[in-house]
C-alpha positions in Angstrom: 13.3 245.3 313.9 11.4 243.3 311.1 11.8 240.0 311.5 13.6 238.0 308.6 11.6 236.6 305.7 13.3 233.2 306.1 11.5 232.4 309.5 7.9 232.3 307.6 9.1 230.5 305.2 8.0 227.0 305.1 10.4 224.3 305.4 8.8 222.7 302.6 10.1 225.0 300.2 13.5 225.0 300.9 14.0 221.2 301.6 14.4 220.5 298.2 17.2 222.5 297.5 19.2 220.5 300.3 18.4 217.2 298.5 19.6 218.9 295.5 23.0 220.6 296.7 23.5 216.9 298.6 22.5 215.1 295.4 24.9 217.3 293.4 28.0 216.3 295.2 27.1 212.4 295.1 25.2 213.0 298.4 21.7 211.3 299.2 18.2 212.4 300.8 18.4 210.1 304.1 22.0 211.9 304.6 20.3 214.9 304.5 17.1 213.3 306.3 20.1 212.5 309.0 21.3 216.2 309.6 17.8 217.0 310.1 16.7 214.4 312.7 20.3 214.8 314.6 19.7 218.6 314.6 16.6 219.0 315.8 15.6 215.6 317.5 12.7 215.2 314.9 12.0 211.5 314.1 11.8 211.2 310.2 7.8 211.0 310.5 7.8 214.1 312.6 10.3 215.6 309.8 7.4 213.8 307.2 4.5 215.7 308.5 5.8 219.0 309.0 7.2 219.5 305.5 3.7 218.1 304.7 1.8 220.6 306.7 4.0 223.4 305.3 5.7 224.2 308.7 7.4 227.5 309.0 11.0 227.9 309.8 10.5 229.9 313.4 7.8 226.8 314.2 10.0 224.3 312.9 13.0 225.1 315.1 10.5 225.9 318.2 8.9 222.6 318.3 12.0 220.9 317.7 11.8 218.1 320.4 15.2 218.4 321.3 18.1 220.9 319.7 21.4 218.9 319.8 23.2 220.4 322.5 26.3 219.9 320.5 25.1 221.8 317.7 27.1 225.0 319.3 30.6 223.0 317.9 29.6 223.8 314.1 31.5 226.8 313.4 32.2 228.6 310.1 30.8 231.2 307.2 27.4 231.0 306.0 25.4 233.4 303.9 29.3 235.3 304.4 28.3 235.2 308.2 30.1 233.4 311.2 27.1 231.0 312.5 28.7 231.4 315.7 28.7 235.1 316.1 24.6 234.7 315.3 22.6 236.5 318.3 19.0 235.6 317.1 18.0 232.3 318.6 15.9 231.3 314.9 18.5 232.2 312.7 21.2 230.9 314.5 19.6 227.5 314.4 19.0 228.1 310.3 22.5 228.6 309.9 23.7 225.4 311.9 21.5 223.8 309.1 22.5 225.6 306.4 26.1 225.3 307.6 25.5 220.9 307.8 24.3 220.9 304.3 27.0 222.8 302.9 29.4 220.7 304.6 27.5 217.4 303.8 28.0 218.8 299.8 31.7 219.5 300.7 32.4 215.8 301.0 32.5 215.8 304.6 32.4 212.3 306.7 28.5 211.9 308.3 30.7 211.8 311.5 32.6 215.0 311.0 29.4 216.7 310.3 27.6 215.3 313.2 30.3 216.8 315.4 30.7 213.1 316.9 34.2 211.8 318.3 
């Protein structure tokens, strides 16, 4: 099976459509910046230098120096998916991404999304 389009695709190109959705609904870039960082463990210069070297998604989410472990609590419809019924590794972690900016735009409290108690 063809692996999706999304997991070439550099980061780069899609970031700025989070800022926008988040900046849309009164939301900023270091929120976003935020989700990224707690996501994938990336310090903002790491997140800096790979949108500036044009990482792709797969590469992005492999090097991640450390995945949140409690990234498997966001649940919900992306992309009229359920992130957590997701089998593919890559895509899975695209959707927990996709699924923290859309809550981020939904209003949602930066402690909500970040699954902390």
């Amino acid at each position: 099976m063809p692996k999706h389009q999304i997991y070439s695709m550099s980061v780069a190109k899609v970031y700025p459509h989070y800022i926008t959705k988040a900046e849309k609904k009164g939301r900023t870039k270091s929120e976003v910046d935020e989700i990224i960082r707690w996501l994938t463990g990336y310090s903002q210069e790491e997140i800096e230098s790979h949108l500036e070297k044009q990482t792709d998604f797969a590469t992005f989410f492999a090097e991640a120096p450390r995945l949140n472990p409690a990234r498997t609590l966001i649940k919900g419809v992306v992309c009229g998916v359920r992130v957590e019924n997701i089998e593919e590794p890559t895509m899975k972690e695209i959707r927990y991404l996709d699924k923290l900016i859309d809550e981020l735009a939904k209003g949602k409290t930066m402690d909500k999304i970040l699954r902390t108690l």
